[in-house]
C-alpha positions, 0 to 999 in steps of 0.5 A: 244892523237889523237889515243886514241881519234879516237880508242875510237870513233871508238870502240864506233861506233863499239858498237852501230852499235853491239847493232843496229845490235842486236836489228835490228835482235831481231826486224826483226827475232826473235820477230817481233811482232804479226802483222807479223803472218799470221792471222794476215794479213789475218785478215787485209785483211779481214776488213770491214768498216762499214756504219751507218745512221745519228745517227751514230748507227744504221747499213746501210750497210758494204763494203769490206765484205766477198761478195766483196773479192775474194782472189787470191793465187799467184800462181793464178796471171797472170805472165802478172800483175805480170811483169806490177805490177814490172815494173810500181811500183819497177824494182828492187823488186827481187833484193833489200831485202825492201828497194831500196837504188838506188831507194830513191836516183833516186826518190830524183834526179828527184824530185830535179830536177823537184822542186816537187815530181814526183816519189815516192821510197817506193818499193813495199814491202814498200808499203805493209806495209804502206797499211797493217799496216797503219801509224799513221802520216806522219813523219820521224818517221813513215816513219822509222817504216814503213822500219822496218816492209818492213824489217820484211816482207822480212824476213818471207815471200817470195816475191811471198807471198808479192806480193800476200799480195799486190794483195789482198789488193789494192783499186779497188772502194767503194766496193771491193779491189784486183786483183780478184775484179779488173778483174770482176770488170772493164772487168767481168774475172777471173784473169787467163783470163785477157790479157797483156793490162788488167794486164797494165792497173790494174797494173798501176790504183793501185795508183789511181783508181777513175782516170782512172775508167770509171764506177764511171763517170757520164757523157759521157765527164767524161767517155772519160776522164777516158779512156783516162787517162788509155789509157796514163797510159797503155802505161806508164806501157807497155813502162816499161816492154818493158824498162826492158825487161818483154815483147818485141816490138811486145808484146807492139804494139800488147797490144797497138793495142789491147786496153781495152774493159771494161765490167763492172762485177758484185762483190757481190751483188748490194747495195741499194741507199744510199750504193752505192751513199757512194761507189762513195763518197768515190771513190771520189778524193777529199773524198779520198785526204781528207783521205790521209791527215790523213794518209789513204792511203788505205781505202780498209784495213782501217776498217773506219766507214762511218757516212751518212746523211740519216734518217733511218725512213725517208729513208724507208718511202720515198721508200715506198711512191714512190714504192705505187705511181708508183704502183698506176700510172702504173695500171692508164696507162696500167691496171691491166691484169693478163697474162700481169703481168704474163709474166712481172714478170717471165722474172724479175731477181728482187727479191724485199726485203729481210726482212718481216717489214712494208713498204716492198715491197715483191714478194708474190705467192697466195695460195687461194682466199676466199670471196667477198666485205668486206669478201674478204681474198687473202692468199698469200705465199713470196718469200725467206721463209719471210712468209704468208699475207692476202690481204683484200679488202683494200688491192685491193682497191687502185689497183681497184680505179686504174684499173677503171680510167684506163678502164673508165676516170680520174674521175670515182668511184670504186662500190663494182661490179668493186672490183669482176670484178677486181677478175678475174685477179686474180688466185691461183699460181698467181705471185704478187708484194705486200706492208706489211702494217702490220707484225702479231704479237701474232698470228695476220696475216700480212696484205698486199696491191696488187701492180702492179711491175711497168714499170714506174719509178721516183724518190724522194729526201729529202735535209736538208742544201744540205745534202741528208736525204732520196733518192729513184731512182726508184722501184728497190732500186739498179742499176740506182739512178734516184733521182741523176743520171737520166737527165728529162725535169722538165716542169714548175719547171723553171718558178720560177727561171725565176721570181726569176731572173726578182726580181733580175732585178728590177721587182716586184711580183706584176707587170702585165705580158701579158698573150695573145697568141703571139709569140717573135722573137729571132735571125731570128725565131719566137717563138709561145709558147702555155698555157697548159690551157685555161686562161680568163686573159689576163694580169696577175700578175707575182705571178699568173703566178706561181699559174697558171703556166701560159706559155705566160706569164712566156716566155714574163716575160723571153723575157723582162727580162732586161727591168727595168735595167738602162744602167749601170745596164745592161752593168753590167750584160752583163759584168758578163755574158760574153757579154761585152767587157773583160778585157785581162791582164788588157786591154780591148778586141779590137773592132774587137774581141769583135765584131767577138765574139758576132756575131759567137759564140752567133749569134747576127748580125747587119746589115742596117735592125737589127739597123732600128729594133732597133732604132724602139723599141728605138722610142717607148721607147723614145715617152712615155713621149709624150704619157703620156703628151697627155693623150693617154696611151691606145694608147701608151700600143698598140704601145708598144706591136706592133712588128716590122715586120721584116721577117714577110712575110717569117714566114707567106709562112712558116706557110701556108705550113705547114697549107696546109700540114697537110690539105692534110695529111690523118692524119690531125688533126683540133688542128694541124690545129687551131694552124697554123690559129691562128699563121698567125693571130697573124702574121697580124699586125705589124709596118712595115706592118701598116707603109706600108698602110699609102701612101695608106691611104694618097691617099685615103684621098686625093682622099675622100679630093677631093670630099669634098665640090662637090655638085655632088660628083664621088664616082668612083674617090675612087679608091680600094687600091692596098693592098685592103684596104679601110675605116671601121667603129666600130659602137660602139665606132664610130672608124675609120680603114683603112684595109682590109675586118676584118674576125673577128672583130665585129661591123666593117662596111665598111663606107658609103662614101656619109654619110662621105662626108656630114660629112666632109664638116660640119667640119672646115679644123681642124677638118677634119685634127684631123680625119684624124689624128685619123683614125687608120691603120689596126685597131691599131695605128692612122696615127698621131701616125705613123707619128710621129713614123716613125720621131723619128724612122729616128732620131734614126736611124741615131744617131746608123749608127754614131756608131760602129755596135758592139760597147757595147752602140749599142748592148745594143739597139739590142733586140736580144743582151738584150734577150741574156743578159736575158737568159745568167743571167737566166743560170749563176744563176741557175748554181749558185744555185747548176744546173750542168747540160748544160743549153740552153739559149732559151726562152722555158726555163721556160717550162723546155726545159732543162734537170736536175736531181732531185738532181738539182731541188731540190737543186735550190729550196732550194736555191730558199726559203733560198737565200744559197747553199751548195756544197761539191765538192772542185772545180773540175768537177769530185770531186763527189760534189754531192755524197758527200752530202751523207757523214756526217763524216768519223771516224777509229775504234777507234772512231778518226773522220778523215773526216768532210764534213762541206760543203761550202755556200754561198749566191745567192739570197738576203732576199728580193727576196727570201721572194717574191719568198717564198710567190709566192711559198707559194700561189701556195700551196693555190690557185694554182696548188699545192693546193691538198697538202692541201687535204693530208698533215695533222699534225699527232696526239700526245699522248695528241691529242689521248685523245681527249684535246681540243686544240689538235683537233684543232691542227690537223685542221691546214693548214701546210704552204707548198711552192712548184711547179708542173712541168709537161713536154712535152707531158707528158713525166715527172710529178715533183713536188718540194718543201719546207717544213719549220720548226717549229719557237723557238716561237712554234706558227710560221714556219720559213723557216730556217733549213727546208727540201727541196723535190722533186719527179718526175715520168715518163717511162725511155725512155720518153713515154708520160704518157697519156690513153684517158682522163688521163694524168699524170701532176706533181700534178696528178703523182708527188704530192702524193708521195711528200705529203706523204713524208711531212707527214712522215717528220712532223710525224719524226721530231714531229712537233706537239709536238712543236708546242703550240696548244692554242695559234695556235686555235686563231691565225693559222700556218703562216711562220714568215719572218725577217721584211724587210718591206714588205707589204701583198697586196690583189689581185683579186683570178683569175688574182692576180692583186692588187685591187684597191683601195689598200687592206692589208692582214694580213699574218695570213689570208691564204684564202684571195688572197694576195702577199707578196712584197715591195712598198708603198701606193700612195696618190691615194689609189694605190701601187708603187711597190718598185725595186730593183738591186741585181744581185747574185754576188753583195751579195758578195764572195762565202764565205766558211762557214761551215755548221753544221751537 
């Protein structure tokens, strides 16, 4: 029974394993299916992947076309890549016939072993078809299909011609794939020319291109980190041609001496930005993990279509406004001159634009000039066959405007005269740069503007909810994407987050900040920061300071950054920051490593001299009851404004050095000059100063004491100080000092002793003890005040010597250590508002000192106005975070969307502050210095508006409400101008800052000349607002803003932002200072031209508002939760 049954199964097995046999034969010789032809591959091979714009239609470029594939017959392929390719990939591959059963079974040993997998044993036949024929998913299935074609593929084709499929079609970047591409593209050779560490290094980045690919990195530390992964994976490849016998010891040494020079070489043609910010995104690890997840193994031959985030519209005009605008400002800093552009634009290798339409920017030569003024006609011939144009007067009008302000100043007017005068840089056969304003149409000639091919550079951007909708890097629109790459000192783009921080810290929009010439002193150093304009304010509000971009004040802000928290708070902040003592496996960090941190890695010391400082300010801050009871608060703002000297006479013997040094220069400059006075001026008084002249007030008060009541008095007894200091008058307000002879204070008169004696002696004993007490020491605080400064100071001072020096609860009163404070939460909340960039925390901070991207500007102030941030990196430093802002979704040709980019936001800002940081913002349009938006940025007209209807006239009158903030940098070396541009309410009568469009422009020369000719000088509102104003119009234009907003109900009541009810209350304030007035006023919102700040707190029975504040740090709004974002 047994028998039968054994005989039976194994007759059945002989059976099935015939028809498997057959079938296996049909499936692999006879009819393998027509993906096996030759045409078939070839087609594969040939793919493109096509890119759209965000409407998903309309064509913005192809990658892996026919310009960036160079194919490579095998007998083209060095033997060198050929020996590498084996060895790093599959040894056996000339043994095994597709599958390499030896190989499945080491990979699985070693993947056991490891308890992950390590090593892969798909043979490259295997990988072949994987990357030819795609696979659906990842299942067993799948994977036995996948063997099948491996089979298939043996079977018709040779090894070589395998090889040579898999050379051909390997991802190399967002561009290209293959082993031709791959020779140009990392060392600019042909194939044949590539040495053994080449081929290494080829072979062995096939899996993992963007790891060891230098070019795609954006910073010099990711540079270093790519060469160094392709360094440890050349070895890798050479150790195992040296294992299996490919190459010998010397040859391995030698390829490893060597090393890799790359040279980046061009394939194809260059890509527009937009395209090539797609090309990095989808070289991008964490876009290409994304794919992988759906079964792309290889975008290279997966005919994908990429669905970006730019507005088509939005990005032409975008680039058309820059280009004008850089055009416009590089005749206003170099002039127009005919042999200069000339010559400029025969050593170009630019071509401009390659269509004739509207906005186009083209190189065009002239053909003839005819007429004067208005009859002026300038026939010009474009390049690459594109046509003829006329330039009219018109058309030169923006370059002779220019041109004037160039050779004259800022202010001057163009006359008709200066349009002829203009006419002599002109000639037939000239080369010129010109702008398509119109393109003809039934027999109508194309008119176009002049423009100058510009030296300066500059770039503009559009983010909605993080996504990039328009960029523009420069004039080229290829090569370097300065929008997104290029790092530039912002200038005053960082006061705002300077105030945003001090909301978040307990200020409030309203508080007064000093705003006189001073100077702080930060870890032994002075800091003397100077107004870019001369202010009559000498207290401003913290709103104002961003009207007026005020520098002294928006420092001193920063300086006193951490002045309204309460301890807890501020051992809080310390501890979010890194300042206070961690905790380390559930243990706080000992004394002596917390102690040794804070002094050598952030420069805080404490010594006898810093904990005297300390206890000073501490004295001060304990006395203001004392003063407020005794009603001498006057006094008080005196003394708290007081420095505590120290180190004062070393910052002074620095000071007149370099005074006598430029004095003797023969380039000395008397600004230079001025500056170095004013500075030892500032440096006169302080405590320790004032506490130093008292024993010699005593003396002379003893010695004037003496006198008293003789009837013949020895005035030689009032001996000179030793300081010379003696007793002055203020003959108006009848006030005493005791200094040195003023130099500059008026109405002070030294005191006439005999007149002051006979006064002393008709007072009683309290009396003359209550003058005493009052006559001020160096003309600024009393000697009773002093007196009872130094007490508490003693006392103070002694509770801090019980105290470990570096303790937390000591710190906490070192002003160094609460500035660092300060400026650490400054730095750890922009970087949580999208600033990837390093950030110095140092008090020039919100002058821009610190270099950022636009794209980071831009993205700060989105987060600045709507309290979120999106991102769209998945955690890692090279993730491509922010090229990935380019991609809205990835979908295969089918039409099955493989990739998403939903995005992560979070919250940084809460509603609260970002409601007084939108109105400080708001107000900087209308009364500060981005007010001339106003004069360019108009609704524009609707159908209805063209037929004249009343309501849409006065539509077109409206003011937009624009939020904003110039930044002018350093001696003029960069003009920036961001802002925001909200978006029309449900109700169609309001603007609502949700969903609105966050933009940035910046202009400036690529090695940081300083934009400056006589009297112009380029600022942000001058270089950098014209651009960004023009692309607001294009945005209200493009998104209809006029056809959704109700013209009727908008004639009566005006076009405001509608902010959520917090209770919020609009106060009204003086035009120039922005202090609240008195008694307290409130503004209705709808009242733009009326000063006012938008902020929290509450009316005082006295007519006086109590500024509300509040504590709310970034990270007490909770987790940075992974909400997605709607596309």
């Amino acid at each position: 029974m047994l028998k039968k049954i054994f005989l039976t199964l194994f007759f059945l097995s002989f059976i099935v394993l015939g028809c498997g046999g057959i079938w296996l034969y049909r499936a692999i010789v006879v009819e393998p299916g027509s993906e096996l032809s030759p045409e078939y591959i070839e087609k594969i091979l040939g793919r493109e992947s096509q890119v759209y714009y965000s409407d998903g239609v309309t064509k913005l470029g192809v990658f892996f076309d026919t310009a960036h594939r160079q194919y490579v017959r095998y007998s083209e392929i060095p033997s060198d890549f050929i020996n590498a390719l084996v060895a790093a990939e599959d040894k056996r591959y000339f043994e095994h016939f597709g599958f390499d059963l030896l190989g499945i079974l080491r990979a699985m040993v070693a993947n056991f072993r490891a308890g992950r997998v390590v090593q892969g044993g798909s043979t490259l036949t295997q990988q072949t078809a994987k990357n030819l024929f795609k696979r659906k998913e990842r299942s067993y299935q799948e994977k036995l299909k996948e063997l099948l074609l491996a089979l298939r593929l043996e079977y018709h084709y040779s090894k070589e011609k395998i090889l040579e499929f898999y050379a051909n079609q390997f991802y190399v970047s967002g561009i290209g794939h293959g082993l031709g591409v791959a020779a140009r593209y990392y060392f600019d050779k042909k194939p044949s020319q590539l040495t053994l560490a080449e081929c290494a290094f080829i072979a062995g980045s096939v899996k993992r291109p963007s790891a060891y690919n230098p070019f795609i990195q954006k910073t010099p530390e990711g540079v270093e980190k790519a060469k160094a992964r392709g360094r440890i994976r050349l070895r890798y490849v050479l150790g195992k041609m040296r294992e299996t016998g490919r190459i010998d010891t010397r040859a391995y040494n030698k390829a490893l001496a060597g090393g890799l020079s790359f040279r980046h070489g061009r394939v194809g043609f260059s890509l527009d930005y937009p395209m090539e910010l797609v090309r990095e995104a989808v070289s991008s690890p964490a876009l290409q993990a994304a794919l992988y997840a759906k079964n792309i193994d290889n975008i290279a031959t997966a005919g994908v279509r990429v669905i970006t985030t730019v507005d088509k519209a939005l990005q032409e005009k975008t680039l058309a406004a820059l280009r004008g605008e850089l055009s416009r400002l590089d005749v206003r800093l170099r002039g127009y001159s005919r042999e200069a552009v000339q010559d400029e634009l025969s050593g170009l290798d630019y071509t401009g634009d390659d269509k004739l339409k509207k906005g186009a920017f083209l190189f065009a030569t002239i053909t003839a000039i005819q007429g004067k003024a208005e009859d002026l006609q300038i026939e010009v011939a474009f390049d690459k066959n594109l046509g003829t144009a006329i330039i009219d007067a018109e058309g030169l009008s923006r370059m002779v405007l220019a041109s004037v302000r160039y050779a004259k100043n800022r202010w001057a007017k163009a006359t008709p005269r200066d349009l002829n005068a203009f006419l002599k840089e002109l000639k037939v056969g000239d080369r010129v740069w010109t702008s398509v304003k119109s393109v003809g149409r039934a027999g109508a000639a194309t008119r176009c503007a002049l423009e100058k091919y510009p030296l300066i550079q500059g770039g503009a951007l559009v983010l909605q909810q993080g996504r990039i909708r328009s960029v523009a890097g420069g004039s080229e629109n290829r090569f370097l994407n300065r929008a997104i790459y290029s790092p530039r000192t912002m200038g005053s783009v960082f006061k705002p987050p300077v105030y945003t921080a001090a909301l978040q810290l307990g200020w409030n929009s309203t508080d007064l900040l000093n705003n006189e010439r001073c100077f702080f002193v930060y870890q032994g150093q002075p800091y003397f920061p100077r107004p870019d304009h001369q202010s009559p304010h000498s207290r401003v509000s913290m709103s104002w300071a961003g009207v007026h971009s005020e520098n002294v004040a928006s420092i001193w802000l920063l300086a006193h950054l951490c002045d309204k928290l309460s301890a807890p708070q501020f051992r809080e902040v310390a501890e979010h920051v890194g300042l206070a003592p961690r905790r380390i496996d559930g243990e706080r960090e000992p004394y002596s490593v917390y102690s040794a941190r804070i002094r050598d890695r952030y420069g805080i010391l404490v010594n006898r001299d810093v904990l005297r400082e300390a206890a000073f300010y501490q004295a001060v801050s304990t006395l203001e009851t004392d003063f407020i009871f005794e009603d001498r608060m006057e006094e008080y703002k005196r003394l708290r404004e007081l420095h505590y000297g120290q180190n004062f006479a070393l910052f002074k013997e620095k000071i007149k050095g370099l005074l006598a040094k430029e004095k003797r220069s023969a380039q000395a400059q008397q600004a230079r000059i001025n500056e170095y006075q004013l500075r030892l001026s500032l440096l006169q008084d302080s405590y320790l100063l004032e506490q130093g002249l008292l024993p010699e007030f005593k003396v002379l008060k003893q010695q004037i004491e003496g006198l008293v009541g003789d009837p013949f008095p020895d005035l030689r007894r009032i001996t000179p100080s030793a300081s010379g200091c003696s007793l002055y008058v203020n003959t108006i307000s009848n006030t005493f000092s005791f200094q040195r002879r003023p130099s500059h204070q008026e109405n002070m008169v030294p005191v006439n002793y005999p007149g002051l004696l006979s006064w002393l002696e008709r007072m009683q004993p309290e009396g003359r003890q209550r003058f005493w007490q009052g006559v001020r020491i160096n003309n600024n605080l009393s000697a009773a005040t002093l007196e009872l400064v130094r007490g508490q100071l003693e006392h103070e001072y002694e509770k801090l010597l019980k105290a470990q020096p570096y303790a937390f609860d000591t710190l906490a009163k070192i002003p160094d250590f609460r500035l660092t404070v300060g400026l650490f939460y400054l730095r750890a909340l922009c970087q949580e508002l999208g600033v990837n960039s390093k950030l110095e925390p140092v008090l020039s901070f919100p002058l821009g000192s610190n270099v950022v991207t636009l794209l980071e500007a831009v993205r700060l102030y989105e987060g600045l106005v709507t309290g979120e941030v999106t991102s769209f990196s998945a955690g890692t430093e090279d993730e491509g975070g922010d090229v990935l802002a380019i991609i809205d979704r990835i979908e295969s040709a089918d039409g099955r969307v493989l990739y998403q980019n939903t995005g992560n936001r979070k919250i940084v800002v809460d509603k609260k502050t970002r409601l007084a940081v939108g109105s400080i913002l708001e107000n900087i349009m209308k009364f500060g210095t981005g007010r001339r938006a106003k004069q360019i940025v108009h609704l524009p007209a609707t159908e209805d508006a063209v037929k004249a209807e009343e309501g849409e006239e006065e539509l077109l009158t409206l003011e937009v409400p624009l939020l904003g903030k110039t930044g002018t940098a350093n001696n003029y070396t960069n003009a920036a101008f961001i802002g925001y541009l909200p978006q029309i309410g449900a109700d169609g009568i309001s603007m609502t800052l949700e969903d609105g469009f966050a933009i940035g422009t910046y202009v400036g020369f690529d090695d940081n000349t300083s934009m400056r000719r006589n009297s112009s000088h380029i600022t942000g509102a001058a270089g950098a607002l014209p651009t960004w104003a023009a692309i607001v119009n294009v945005l209200l234009d493009g998104q209809g803003y006029s056809e959704r907003l109700d013209p009727v109900d908008l004639s009566f009541y005006g076009l405001s932002i509608k902010r959520s009810v917090l209770g919020q209350i609009n106060v009204g304030v003086d035009a120039g200072s922005g202090v609240v007035t008195q008694p307290l006023q409130m503004v209705d919102e709808l009242s733009r031209g009326v000063p006012s700040i938008m902020t929290f707190g509450k009316k005082s029975l006295s007519g006086l508002l109590i500024p509300e504040r509040s504590f709310s740090p970034f990270w007490r709004l909770g987790p940075a939760e992974k909400n997605p974002v709607q596309p």
